[in-house]
C-alpha positions as CSV (number, residue, x, y, z in Angstrom):
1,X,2.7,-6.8,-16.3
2,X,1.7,-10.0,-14.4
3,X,1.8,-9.9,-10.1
4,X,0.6,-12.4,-8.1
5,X,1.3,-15.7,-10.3
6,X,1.5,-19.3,-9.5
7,X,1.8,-19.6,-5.9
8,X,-0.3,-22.7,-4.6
9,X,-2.2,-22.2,-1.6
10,X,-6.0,-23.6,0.3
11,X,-8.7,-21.4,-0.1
12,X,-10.1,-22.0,3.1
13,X,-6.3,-21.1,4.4
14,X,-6.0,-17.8,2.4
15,X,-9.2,-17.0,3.9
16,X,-8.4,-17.6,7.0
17,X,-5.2,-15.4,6.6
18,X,-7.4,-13.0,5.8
19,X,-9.0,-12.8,8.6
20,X,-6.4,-13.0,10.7
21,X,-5.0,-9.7,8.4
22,X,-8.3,-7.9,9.5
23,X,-8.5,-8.8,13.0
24,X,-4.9,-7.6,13.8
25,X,-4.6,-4.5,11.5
26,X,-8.6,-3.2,13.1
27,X,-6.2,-3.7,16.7
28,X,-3.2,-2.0,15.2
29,X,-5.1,0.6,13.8
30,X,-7.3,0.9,17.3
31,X,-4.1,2.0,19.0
32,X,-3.2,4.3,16.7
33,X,-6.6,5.8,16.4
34,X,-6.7,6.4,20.4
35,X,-2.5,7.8,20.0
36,X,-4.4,10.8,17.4
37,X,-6.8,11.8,19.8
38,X,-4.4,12.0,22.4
39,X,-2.1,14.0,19.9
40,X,-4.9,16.0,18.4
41,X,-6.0,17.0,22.3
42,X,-2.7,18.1,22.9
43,X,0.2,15.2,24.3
44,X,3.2,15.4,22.5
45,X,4.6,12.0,20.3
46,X,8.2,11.5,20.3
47,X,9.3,11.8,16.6
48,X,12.5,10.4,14.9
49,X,14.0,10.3,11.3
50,X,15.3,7.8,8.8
51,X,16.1,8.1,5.5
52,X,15.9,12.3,5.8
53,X,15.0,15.0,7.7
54,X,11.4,15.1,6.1
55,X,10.8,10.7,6.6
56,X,9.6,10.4,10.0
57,X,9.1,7.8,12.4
58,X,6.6,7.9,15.9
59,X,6.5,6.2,18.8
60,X,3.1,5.4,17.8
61,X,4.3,3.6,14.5
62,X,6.6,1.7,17.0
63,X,3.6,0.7,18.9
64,X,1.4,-0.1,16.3
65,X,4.1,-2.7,14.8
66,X,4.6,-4.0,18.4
67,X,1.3,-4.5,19.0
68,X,0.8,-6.3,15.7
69,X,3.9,-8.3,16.5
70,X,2.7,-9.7,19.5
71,X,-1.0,-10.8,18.0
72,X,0.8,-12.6,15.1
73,X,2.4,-14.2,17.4
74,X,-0.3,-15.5,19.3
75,X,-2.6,-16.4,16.2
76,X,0.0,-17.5,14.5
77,X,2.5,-18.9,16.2
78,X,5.7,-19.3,14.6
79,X,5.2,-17.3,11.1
80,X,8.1,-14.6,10.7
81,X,7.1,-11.1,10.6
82,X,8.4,-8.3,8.3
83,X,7.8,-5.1,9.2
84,X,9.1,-1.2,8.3
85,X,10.0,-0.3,12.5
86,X,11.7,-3.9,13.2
87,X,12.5,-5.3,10.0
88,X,13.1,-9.0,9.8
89,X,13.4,-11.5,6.9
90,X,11.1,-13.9,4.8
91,X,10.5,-17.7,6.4
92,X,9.9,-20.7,3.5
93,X,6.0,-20.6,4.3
94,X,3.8,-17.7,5.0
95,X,5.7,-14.4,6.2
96,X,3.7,-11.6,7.1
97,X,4.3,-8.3,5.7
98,X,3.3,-5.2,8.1
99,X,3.5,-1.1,7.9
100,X,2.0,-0.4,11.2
101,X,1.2,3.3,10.0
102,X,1.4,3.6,6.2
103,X,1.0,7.9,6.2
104,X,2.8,8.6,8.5
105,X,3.5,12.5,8.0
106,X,-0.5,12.8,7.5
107,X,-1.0,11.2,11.0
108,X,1.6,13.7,12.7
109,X,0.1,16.9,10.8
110,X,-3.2,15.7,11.7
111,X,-4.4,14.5,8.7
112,X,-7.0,11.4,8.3
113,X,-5.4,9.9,5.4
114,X,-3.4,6.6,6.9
115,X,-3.5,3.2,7.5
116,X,-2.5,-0.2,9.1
117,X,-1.2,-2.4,6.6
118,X,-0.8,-6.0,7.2
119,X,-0.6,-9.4,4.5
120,X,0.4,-12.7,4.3
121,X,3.0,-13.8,2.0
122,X,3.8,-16.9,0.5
123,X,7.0,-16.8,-1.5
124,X,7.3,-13.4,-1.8
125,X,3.5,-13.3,-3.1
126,X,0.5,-11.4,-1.2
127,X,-1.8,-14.3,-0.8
128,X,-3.8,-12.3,2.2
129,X,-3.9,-9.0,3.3
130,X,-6.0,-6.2,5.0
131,X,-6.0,-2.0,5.1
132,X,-8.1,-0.5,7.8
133,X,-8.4,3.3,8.1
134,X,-8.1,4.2,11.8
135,X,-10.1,7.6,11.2
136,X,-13.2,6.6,9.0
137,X,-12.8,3.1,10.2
138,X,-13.1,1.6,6.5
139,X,-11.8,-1.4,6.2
140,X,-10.2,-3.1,3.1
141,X,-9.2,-6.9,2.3
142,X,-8.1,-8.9,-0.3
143,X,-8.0,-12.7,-0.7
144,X,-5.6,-14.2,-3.5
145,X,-7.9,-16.0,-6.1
146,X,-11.5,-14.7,-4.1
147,X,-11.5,-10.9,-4.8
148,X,-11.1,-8.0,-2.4
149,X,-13.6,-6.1,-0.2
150,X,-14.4,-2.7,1.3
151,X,-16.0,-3.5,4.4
152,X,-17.5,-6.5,3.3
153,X,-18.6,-5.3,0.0
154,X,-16.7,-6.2,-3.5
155,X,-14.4,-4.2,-5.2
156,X,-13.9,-3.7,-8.9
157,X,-12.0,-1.2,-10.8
158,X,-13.2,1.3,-12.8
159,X,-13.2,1.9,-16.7
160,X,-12.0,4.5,-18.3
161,X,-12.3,4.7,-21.8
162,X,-8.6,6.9,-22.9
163,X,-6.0,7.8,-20.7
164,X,-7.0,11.4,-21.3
165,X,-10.2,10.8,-19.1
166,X,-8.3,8.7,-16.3
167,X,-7.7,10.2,-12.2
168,X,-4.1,9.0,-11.2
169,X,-2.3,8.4,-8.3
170,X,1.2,8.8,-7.3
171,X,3.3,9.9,-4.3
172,X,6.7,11.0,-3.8
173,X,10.5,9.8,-2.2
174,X,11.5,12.1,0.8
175,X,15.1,12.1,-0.5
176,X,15.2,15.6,-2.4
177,X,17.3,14.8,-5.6
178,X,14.9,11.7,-6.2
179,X,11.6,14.1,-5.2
180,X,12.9,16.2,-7.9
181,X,13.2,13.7,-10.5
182,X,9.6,12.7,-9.8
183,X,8.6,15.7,-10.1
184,X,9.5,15.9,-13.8
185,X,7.8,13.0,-14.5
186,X,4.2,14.1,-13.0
187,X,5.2,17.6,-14.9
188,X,5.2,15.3,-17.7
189,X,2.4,12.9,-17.0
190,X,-0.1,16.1,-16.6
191,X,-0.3,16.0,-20.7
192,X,-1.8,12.6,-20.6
193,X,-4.3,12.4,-18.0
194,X,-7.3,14.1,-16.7
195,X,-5.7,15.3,-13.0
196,X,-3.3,13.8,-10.5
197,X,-4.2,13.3,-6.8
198,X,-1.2,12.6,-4.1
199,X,-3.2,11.6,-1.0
200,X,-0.3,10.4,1.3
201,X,-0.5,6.7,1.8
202,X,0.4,4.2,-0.7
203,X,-1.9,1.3,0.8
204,X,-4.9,3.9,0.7
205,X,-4.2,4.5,-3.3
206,X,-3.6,0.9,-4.4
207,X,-6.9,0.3,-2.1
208,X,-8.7,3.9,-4.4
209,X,-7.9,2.0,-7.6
210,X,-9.3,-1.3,-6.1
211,X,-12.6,1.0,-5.5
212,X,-12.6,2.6,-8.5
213,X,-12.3,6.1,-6.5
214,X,-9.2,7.0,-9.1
215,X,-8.4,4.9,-12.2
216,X,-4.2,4.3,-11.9
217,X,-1.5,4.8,-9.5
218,X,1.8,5.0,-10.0
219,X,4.9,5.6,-7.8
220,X,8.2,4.8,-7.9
221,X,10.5,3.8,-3.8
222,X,8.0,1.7,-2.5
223,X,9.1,-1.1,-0.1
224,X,7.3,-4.7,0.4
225,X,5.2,-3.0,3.4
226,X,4.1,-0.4,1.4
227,X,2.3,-2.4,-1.3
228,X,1.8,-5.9,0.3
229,X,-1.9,-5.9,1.0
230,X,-2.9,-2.9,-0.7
231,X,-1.6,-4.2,-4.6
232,X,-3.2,-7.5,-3.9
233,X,-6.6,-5.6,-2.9
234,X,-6.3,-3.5,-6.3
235,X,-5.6,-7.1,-8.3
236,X,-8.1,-8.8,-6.9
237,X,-10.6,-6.2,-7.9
238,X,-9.4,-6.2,-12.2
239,X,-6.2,-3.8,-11.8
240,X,-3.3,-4.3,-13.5
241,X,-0.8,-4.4,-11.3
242,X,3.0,-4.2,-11.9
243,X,5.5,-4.7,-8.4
244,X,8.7,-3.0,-8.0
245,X,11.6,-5.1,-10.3
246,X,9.3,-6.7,-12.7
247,X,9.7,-4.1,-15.3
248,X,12.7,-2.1,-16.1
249,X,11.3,-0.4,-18.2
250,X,9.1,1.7,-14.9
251,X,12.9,1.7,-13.0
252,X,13.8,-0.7,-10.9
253,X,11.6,0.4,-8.0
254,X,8.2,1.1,-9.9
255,X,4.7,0.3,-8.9
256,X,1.8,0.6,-11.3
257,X,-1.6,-0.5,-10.7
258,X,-4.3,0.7,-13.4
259,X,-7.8,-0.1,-15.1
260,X,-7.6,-2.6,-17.6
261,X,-8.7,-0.2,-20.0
262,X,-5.7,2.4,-19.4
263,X,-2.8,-0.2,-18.2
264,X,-1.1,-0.1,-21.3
265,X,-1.7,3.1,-22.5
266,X,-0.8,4.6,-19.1
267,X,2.3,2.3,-19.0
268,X,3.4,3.7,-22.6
269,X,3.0,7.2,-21.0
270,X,5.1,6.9,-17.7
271,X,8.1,5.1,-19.7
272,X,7.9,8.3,-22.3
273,X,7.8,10.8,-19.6
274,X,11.1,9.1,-17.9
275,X,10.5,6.5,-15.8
276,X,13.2,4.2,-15.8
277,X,15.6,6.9,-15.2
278,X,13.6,8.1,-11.4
């Protein structure tokens, strides 16, 4: 499992990314933050779907990704922007990568567990990135080659000594045949770890194994957004960190992040209990 390999860029520029990642995302998630209160007091958000009837998309999401849009933009005139409302395509330097809500069911029901997601990319590789939570406020970055922070302090993983012992992470597809399929594989997974924890928001767990709060996470359908700033967070604080496509042997969408001390073991586990066919 190797992410994040050979992709040549300045310190002083990835940290500057970085800080561009923070700035923007503590805006984004500002806006959103103010959009829950108003929601929480009452005001109704306008809600549409995508892929099913259960994956939602707000106005607020919209706005967040706008909002970002037009900071990048200013800052950093320019760069292209990716992003899960708007879409958009990679440029040959840096691109940035943005889920303007990552959670986005737990913000509608009124739970705190989301985020702002933005990162820098250079060639497809997280070389920057940032995940603030608009509820606590916590904020999470990660520079490629520097380590990764939770507001300002470092990060490192945890270490568990067997698999047996280890807290993991997953989440789920909202297509139902797929959610199904996943749910076998947790079923299965149950046998080989201490417990399971499904929290809502795949930038939050990549960031919980960067802390050490859980040991592994693993998840199959996550897009570029989902995972751009939080799986450089995790590997910049020890995890091993595998990205959707570099191993068939997870499927050919699955993301694994994990202690050192697990990532193999773990790894051995998920392929056993079905993986590759999810």
């Amino acid at each position: 499992m190797g992410a994040f390999e050979a992709t040549e860029l300045d310190a002083a520029e990835a940290a500057a990314l970085t800080t561009v990642a923070e700035q923007v995302a503590a805006e984004a998630a500002g806006l959103v933050l103010r959009a829950r209160e108003s929601m929480l007091a009452g005001r109704a958000v306008s809600v549409d779907t995508k892929t099913s009837a259960t994956d939602v998309v707000t106005a607020v999401d919209r706005e967040s990704e706008q909002l970002i849009r037009t900071r990048l933009a200013e800052l950093r005139p320019g760069e292209p922007v990716l992003g899960e409302e708007e879409g958009g395509r990679a440029g040959d330097g840096v691109t940035w990568v943005v889920d303007p809500i990552d959670g986005t069911v737990n913000f509608l029901y009124g739970l705190p567990e989301f985020a702002v997601s933005v990162a820098a990319q250079v060639g497809g590789v997280s070389v920057a990135g940032a995940v603030v939570e608009p509820v606590s406020g916590r904020r999470w970055t990660g520079t490629r080659g520097a380590g990764s922070w939770l507001d300002g302090r470092p990060l490192r993983v945890s270490e568990p000594e067997r698999l047996d012992l280890a807290l993991l992470g997953t989440g789920f597809a909202y297509v139902p045949e797929r959610r199904a399929r996943q749910a076998e594989l947790v079923a299965g997974l149950l046998g080989h770890v201490r417990d399971i924890r499904r929290p809502g928001s795949a930038a939050l767990d990549l960031c919980a194994v960067a802390a050490g709060w859980t040991d592994a996470y693993f998840e199959h359908g996550l897009h570029r957004w989902d995972w751009a700033a939080g799986a450089l967070i995790a590997a910049e604080a020890g995890a091993v960190v595998s990205l959707p496509g570099e191993d068939p042997e997870l499927g050919v969408d699955g993301t694994l992040a994990a202690a050192p001390s697990i990532a193999d073991a773990l790894r051995t586990a998920v392929v056993k209990c079905g993986a590759g066919g999810v």
